[in-house]
PDB file of N, CA, C and O in Angstrom:
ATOM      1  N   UNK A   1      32.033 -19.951  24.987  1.00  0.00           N
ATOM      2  CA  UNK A   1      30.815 -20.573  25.478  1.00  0.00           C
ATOM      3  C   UNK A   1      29.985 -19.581  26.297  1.00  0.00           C
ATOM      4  O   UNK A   1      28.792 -19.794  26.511  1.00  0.00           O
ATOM      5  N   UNK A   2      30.667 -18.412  26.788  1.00  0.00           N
ATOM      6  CA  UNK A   2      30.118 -17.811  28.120  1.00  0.00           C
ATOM      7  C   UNK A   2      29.185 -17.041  26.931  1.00  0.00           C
ATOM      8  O   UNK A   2      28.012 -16.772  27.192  1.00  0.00           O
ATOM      9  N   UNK A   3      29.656 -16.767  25.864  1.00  0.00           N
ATOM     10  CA  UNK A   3      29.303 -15.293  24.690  1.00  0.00           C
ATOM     11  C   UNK A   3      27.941 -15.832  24.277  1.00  0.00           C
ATOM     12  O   UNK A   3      26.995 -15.069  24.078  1.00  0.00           O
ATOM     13  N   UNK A   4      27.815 -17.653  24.101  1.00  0.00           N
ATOM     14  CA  UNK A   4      26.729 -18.178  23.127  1.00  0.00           C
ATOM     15  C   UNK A   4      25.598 -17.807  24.439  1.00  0.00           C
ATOM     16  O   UNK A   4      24.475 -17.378  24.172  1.00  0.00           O
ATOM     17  N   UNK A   5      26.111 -18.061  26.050  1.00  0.00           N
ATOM     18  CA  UNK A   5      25.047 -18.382  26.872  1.00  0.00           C
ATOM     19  C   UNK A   5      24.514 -16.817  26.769  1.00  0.00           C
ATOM     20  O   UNK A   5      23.543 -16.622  26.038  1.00  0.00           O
ATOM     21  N   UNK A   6      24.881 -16.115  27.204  1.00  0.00           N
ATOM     22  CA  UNK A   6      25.059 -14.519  27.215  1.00  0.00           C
ATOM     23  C   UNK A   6      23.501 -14.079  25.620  1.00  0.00           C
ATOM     24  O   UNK A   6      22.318 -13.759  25.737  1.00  0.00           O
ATOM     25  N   UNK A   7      24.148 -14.243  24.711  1.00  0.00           N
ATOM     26  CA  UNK A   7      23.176 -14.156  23.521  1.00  0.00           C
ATOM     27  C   UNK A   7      21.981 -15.052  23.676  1.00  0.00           C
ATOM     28  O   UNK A   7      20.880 -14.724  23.232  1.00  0.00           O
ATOM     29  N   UNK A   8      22.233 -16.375  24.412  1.00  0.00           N
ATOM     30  CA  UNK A   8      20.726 -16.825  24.470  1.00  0.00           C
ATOM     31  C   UNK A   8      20.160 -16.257  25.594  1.00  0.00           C
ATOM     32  O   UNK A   8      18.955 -16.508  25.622  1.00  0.00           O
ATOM     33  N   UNK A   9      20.425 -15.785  26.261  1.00  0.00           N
ATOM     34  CA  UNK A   9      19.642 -14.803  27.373  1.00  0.00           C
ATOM     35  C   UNK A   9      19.249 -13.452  27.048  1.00  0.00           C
ATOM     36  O   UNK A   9      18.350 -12.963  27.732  1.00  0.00           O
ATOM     37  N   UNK A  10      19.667 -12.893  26.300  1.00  0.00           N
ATOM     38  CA  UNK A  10      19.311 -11.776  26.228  1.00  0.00           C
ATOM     39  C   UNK A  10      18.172 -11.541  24.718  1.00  0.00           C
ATOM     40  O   UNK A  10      18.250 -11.629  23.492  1.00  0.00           O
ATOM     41  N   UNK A  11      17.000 -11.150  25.935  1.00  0.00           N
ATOM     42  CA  UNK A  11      16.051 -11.056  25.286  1.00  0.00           C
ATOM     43  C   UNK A  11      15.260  -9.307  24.741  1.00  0.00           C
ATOM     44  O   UNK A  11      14.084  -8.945  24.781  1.00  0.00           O
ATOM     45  N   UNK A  12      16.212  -8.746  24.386  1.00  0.00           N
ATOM     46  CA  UNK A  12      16.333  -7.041  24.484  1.00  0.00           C
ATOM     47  C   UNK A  12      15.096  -6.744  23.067  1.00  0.00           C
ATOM     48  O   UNK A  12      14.085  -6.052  23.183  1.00  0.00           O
ATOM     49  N   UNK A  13      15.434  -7.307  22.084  1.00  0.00           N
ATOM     50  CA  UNK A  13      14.940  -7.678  21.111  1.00  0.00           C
ATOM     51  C   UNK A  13      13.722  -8.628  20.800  1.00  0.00           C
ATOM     52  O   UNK A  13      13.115  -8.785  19.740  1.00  0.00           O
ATOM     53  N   UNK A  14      13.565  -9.142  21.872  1.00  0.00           N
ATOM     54  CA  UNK A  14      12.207 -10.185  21.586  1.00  0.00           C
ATOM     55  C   UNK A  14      10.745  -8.973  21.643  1.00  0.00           C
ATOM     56  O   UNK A  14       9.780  -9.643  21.275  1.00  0.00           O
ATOM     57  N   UNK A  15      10.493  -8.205  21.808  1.00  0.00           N
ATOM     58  CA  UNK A  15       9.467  -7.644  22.322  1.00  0.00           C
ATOM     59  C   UNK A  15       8.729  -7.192  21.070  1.00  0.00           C
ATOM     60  O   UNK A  15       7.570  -7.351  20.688  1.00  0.00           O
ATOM     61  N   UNK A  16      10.279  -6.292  20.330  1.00  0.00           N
ATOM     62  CA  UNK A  16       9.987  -6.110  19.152  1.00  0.00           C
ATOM     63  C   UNK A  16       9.540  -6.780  18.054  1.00  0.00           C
ATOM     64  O   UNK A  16       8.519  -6.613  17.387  1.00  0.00           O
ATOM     65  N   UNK A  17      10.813  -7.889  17.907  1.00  0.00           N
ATOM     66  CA  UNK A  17      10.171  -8.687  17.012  1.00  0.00           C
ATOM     67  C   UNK A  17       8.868  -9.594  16.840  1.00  0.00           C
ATOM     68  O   UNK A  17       8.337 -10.040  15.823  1.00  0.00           O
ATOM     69  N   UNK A  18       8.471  -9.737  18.478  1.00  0.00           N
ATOM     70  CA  UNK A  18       6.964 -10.308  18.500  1.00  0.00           C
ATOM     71  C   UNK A  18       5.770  -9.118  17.942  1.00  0.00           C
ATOM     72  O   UNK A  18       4.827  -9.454  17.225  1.00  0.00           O
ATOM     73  N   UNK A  19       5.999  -7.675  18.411  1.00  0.00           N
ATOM     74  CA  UNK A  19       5.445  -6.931  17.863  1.00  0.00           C
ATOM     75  C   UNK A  19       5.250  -6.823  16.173  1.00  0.00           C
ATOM     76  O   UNK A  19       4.121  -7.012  15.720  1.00  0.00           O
ATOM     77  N   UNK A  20       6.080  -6.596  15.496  1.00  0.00           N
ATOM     78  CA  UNK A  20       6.370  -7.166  14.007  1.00  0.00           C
ATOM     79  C   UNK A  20       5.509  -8.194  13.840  1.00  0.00           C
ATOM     80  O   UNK A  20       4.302  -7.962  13.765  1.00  0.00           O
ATOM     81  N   UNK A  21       5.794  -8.930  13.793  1.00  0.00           N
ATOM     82  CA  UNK A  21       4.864  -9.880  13.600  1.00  0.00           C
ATOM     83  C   UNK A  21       3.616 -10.070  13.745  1.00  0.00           C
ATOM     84  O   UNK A  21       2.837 -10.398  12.850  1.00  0.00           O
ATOM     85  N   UNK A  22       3.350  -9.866  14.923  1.00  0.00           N
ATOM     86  CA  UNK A  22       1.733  -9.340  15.204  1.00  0.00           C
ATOM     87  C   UNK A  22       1.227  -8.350  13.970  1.00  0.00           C
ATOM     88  O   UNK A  22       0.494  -8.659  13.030  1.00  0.00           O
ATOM     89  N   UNK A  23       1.855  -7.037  14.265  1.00  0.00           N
ATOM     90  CA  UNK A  23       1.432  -6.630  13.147  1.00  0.00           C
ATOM     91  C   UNK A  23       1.073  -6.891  11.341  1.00  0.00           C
ATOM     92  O   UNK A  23       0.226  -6.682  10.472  1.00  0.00           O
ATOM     93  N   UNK A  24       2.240  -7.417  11.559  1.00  0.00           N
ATOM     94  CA  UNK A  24       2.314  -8.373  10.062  1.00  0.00           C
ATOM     95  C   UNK A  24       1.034  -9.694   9.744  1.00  0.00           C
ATOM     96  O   UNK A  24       0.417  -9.888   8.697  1.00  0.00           O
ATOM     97  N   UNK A  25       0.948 -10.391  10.954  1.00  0.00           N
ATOM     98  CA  UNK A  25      -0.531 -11.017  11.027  1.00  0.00           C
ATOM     99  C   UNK A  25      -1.475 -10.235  10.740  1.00  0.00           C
ATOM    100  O   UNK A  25      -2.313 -10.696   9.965  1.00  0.00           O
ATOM    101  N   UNK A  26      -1.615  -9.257  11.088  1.00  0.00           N
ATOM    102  CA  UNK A  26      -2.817  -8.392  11.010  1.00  0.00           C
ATOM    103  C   UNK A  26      -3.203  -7.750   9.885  1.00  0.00           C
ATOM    104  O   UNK A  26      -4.359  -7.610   9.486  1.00  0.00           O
ATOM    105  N   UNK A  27      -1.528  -7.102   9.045  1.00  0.00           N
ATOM    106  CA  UNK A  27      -2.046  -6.044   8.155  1.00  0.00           C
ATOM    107  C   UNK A  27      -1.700  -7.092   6.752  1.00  0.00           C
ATOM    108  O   UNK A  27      -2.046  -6.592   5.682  1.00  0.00           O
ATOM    109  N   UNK A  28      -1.185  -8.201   6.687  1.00  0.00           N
ATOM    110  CA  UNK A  28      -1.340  -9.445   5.635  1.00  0.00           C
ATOM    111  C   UNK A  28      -2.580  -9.295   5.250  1.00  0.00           C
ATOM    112  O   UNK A  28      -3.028  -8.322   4.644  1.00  0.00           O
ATOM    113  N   UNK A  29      -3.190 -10.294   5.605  1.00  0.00           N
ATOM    114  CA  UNK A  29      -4.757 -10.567   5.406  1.00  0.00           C
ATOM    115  C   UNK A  29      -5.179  -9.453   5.077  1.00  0.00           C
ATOM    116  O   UNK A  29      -5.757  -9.823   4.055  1.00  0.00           O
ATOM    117  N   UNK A  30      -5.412  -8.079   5.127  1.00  0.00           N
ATOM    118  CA  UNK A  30      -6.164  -7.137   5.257  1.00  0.00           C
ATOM    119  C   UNK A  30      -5.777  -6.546   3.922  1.00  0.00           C
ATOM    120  O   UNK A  30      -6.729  -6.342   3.168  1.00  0.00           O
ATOM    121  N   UNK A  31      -4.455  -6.198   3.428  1.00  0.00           N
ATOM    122  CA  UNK A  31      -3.850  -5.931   2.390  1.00  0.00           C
ATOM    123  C   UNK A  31      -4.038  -6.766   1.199  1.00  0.00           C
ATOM    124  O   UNK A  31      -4.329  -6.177   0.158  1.00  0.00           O
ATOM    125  N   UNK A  32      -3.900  -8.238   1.179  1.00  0.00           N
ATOM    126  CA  UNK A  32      -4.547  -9.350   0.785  1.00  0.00           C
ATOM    127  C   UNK A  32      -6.378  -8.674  -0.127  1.00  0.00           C
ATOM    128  O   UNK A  32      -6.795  -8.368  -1.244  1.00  0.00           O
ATOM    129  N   UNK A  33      -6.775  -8.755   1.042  1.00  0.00           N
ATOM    130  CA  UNK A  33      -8.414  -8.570   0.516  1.00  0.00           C
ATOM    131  C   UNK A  33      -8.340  -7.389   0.218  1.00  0.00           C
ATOM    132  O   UNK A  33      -9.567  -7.318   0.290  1.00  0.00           O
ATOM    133  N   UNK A  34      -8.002  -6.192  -0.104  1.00  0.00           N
ATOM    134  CA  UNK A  34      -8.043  -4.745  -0.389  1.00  0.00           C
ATOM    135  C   UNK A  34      -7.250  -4.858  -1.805  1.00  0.00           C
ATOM    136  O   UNK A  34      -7.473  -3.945  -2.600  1.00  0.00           O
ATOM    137  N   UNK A  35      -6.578  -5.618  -2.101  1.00  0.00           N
ATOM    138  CA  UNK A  35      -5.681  -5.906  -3.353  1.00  0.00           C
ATOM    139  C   UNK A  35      -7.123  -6.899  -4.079  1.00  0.00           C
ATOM    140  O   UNK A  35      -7.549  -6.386  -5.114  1.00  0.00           O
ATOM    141  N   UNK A  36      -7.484  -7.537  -3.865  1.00  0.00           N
ATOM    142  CA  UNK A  36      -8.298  -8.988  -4.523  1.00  0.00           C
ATOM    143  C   UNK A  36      -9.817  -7.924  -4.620  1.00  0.00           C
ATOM    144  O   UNK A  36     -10.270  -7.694  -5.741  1.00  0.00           O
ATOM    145  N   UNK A  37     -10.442  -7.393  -3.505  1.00  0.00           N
ATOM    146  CA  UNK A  37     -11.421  -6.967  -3.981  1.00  0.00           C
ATOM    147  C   UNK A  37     -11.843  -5.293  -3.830  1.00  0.00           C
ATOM    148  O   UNK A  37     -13.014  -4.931  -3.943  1.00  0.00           O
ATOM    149  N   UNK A  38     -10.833  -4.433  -3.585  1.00  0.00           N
ATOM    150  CA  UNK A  38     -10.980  -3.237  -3.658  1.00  0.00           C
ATOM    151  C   UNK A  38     -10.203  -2.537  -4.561  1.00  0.00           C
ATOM    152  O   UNK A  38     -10.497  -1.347  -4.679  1.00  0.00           O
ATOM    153  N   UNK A  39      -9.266  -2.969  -5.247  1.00  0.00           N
ATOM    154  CA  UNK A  39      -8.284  -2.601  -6.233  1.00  0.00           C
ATOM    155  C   UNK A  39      -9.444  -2.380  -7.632  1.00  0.00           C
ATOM    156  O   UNK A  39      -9.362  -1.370  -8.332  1.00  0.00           O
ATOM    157  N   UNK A  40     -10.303  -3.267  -7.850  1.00  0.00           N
ATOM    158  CA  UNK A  40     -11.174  -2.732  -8.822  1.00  0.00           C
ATOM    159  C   UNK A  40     -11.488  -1.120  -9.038  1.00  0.00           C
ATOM    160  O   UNK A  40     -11.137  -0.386  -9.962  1.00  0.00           O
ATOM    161  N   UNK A  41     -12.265  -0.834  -7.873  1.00  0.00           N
ATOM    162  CA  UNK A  41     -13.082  -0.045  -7.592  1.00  0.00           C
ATOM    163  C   UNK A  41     -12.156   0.962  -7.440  1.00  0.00           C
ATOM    164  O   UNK A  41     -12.567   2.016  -7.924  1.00  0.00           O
ATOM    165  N   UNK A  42     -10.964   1.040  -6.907  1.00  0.00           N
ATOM    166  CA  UNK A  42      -9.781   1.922  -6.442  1.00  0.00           C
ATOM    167  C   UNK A  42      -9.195   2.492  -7.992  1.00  0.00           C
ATOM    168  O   UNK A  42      -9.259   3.647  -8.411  1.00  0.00           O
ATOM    169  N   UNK A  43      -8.678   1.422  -8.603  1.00  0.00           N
ATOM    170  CA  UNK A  43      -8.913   1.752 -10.129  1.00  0.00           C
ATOM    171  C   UNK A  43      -9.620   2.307 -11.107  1.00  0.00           C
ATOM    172  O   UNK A  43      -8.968   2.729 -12.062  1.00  0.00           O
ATOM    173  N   UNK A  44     -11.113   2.457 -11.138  1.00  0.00           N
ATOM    174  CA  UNK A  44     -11.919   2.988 -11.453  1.00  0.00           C
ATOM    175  C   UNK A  44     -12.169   4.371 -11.589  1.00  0.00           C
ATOM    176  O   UNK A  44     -12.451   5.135 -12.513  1.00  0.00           O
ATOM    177  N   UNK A  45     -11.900   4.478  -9.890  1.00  0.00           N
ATOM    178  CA  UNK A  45     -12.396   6.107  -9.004  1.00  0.00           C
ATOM    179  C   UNK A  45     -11.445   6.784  -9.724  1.00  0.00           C
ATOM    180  O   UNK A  45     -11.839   7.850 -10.198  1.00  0.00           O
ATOM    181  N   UNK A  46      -9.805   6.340 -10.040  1.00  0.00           N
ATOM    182  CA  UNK A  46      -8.627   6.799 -10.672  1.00  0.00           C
ATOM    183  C   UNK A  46      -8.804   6.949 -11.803  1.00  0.00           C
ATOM    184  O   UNK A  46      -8.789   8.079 -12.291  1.00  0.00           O
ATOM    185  N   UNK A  47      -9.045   5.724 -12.613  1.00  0.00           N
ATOM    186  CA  UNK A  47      -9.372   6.243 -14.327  1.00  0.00           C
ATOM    187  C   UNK A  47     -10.231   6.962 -14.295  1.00  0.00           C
ATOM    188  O   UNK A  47      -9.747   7.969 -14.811  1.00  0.00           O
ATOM    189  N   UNK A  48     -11.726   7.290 -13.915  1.00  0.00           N
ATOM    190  CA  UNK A  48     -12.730   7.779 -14.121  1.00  0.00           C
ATOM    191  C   UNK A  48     -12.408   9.582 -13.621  1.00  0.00           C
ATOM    192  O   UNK A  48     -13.176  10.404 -14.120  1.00  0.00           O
ATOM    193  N   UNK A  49     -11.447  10.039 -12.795  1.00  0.00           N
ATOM    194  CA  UNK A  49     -11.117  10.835 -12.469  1.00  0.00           C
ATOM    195  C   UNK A  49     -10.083  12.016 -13.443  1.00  0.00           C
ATOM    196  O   UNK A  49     -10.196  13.240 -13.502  1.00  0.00           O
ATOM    197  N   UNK A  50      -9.032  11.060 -14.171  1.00  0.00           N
ATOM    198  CA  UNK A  50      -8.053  11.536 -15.133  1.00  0.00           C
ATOM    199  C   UNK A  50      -9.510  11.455 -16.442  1.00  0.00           C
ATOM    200  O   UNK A  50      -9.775  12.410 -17.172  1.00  0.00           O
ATOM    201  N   UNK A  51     -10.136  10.355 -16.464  1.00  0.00           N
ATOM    202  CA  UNK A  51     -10.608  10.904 -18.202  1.00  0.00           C
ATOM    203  C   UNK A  51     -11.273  12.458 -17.591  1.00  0.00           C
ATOM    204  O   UNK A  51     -10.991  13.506 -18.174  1.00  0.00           O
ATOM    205  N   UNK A  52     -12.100  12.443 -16.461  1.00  0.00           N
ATOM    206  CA  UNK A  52     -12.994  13.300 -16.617  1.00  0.00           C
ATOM    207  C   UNK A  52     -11.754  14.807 -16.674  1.00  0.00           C
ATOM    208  O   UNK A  52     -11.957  15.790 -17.385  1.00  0.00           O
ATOM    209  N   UNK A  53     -10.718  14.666 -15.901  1.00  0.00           N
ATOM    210  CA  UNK A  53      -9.786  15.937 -15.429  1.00  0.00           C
ATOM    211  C   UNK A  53      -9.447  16.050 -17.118  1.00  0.00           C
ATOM    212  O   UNK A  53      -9.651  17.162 -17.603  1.00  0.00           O
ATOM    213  N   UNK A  54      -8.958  15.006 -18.013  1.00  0.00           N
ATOM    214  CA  UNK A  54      -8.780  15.639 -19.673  1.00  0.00           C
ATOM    215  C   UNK A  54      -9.750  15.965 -20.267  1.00  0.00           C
ATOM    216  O   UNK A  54      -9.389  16.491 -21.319  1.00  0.00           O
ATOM    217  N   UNK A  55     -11.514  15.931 -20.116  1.00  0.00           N
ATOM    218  CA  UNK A  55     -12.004  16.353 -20.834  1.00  0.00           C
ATOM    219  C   UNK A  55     -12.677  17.470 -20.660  1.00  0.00           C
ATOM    220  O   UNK A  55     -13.457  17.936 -21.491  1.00  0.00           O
ATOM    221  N   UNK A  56     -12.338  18.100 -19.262  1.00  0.00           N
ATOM    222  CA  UNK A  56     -12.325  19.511 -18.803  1.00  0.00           C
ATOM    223  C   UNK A  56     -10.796  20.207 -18.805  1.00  0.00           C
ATOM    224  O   UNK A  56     -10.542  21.366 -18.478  1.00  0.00           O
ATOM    225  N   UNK A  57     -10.096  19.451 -19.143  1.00  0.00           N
ATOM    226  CA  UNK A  57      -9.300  20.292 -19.998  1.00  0.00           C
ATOM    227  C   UNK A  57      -8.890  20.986 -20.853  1.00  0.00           C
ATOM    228  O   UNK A  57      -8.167  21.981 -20.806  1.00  0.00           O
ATOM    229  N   UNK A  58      -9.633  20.146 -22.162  1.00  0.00           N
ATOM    230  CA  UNK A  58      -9.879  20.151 -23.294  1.00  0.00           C
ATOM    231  C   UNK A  58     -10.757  20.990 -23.834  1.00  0.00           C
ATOM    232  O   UNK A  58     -10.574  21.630 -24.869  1.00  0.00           O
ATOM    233  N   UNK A  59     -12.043  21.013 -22.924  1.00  0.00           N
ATOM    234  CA  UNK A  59     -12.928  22.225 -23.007  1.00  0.00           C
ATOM    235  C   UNK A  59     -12.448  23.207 -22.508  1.00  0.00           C
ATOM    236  O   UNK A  59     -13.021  24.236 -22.866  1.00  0.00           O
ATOM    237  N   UNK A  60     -11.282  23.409 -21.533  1.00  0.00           N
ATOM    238  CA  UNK A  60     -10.852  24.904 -21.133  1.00  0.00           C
ATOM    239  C   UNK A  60      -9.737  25.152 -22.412  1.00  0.00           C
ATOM    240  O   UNK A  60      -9.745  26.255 -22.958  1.00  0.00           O
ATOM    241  N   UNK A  61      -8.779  24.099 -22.874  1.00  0.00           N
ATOM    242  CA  UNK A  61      -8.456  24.731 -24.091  1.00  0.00           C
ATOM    243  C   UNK A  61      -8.970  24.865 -25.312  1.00  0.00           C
ATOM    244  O   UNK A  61      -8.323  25.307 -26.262  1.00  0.00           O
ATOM    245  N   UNK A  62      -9.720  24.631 -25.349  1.00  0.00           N
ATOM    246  CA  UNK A  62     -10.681  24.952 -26.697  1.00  0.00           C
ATOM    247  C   UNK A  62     -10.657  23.659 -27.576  1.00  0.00           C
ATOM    248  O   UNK A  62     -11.690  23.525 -28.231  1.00  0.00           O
ATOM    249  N   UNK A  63      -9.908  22.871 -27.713  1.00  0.00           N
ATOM    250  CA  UNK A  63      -9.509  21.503 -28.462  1.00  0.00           C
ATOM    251  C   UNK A  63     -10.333  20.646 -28.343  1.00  0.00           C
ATOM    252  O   UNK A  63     -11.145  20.905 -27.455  1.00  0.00           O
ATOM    253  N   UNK A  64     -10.547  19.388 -29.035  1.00  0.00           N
ATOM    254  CA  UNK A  64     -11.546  18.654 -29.473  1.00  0.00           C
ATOM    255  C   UNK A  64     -10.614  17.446 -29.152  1.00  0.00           C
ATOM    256  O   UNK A  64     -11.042  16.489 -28.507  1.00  0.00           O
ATOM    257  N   UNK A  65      -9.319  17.506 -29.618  1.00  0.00           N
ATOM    258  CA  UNK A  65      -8.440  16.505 -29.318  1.00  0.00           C
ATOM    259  C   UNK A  65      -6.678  16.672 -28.470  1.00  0.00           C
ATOM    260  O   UNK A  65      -5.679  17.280 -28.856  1.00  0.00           O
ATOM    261  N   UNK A  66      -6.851  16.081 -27.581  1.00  0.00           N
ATOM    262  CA  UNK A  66      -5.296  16.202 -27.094  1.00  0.00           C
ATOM    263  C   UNK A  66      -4.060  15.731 -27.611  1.00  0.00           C
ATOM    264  O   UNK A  66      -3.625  14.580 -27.632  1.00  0.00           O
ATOM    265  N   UNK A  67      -3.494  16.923 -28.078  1.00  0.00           N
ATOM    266  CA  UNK A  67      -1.631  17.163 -28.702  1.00  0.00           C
ATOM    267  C   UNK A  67      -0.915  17.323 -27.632  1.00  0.00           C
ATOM    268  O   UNK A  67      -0.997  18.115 -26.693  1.00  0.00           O
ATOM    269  N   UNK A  68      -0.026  16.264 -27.948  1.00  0.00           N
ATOM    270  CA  UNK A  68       1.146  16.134 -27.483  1.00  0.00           C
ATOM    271  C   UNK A  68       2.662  16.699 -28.212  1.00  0.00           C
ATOM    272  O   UNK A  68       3.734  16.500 -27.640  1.00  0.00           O
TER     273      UNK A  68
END
């Protein structure tokens, strides 16, 4: 009984885990909307980046088409 009272007192760990959480409130939502409406655009900048990096490739190797 003394061990259960002992563990409910000790609050060594609360500070943190309220911290966690907080954070987790915060960067949810935010991650949320950056997934729903910036992932487009994030996608884009990426594809639009690799076609352009293969077709200055292609002109530095002389090829018309990429072999694999």
């Amino acid at each position: 009984m003394k061990l259960l009272r002992r563990l409910h007192r000790d609050e060594r760990g609360a500070v943190s885990l309220e911290t966690v959480l907080l954070i987790g409130a915060i960067a949810l939502p935010i991650l949320i909307y950056m997934l729903k409406f910036g992932w487009p655009r994030i996608r884009n900048v990426f594809t639009g980046g690799a076609d352009t990096l293969e077709r200055e490739t292609e002109a530095v190797m002389g090829t018309g088409s990429s072999e694999h």
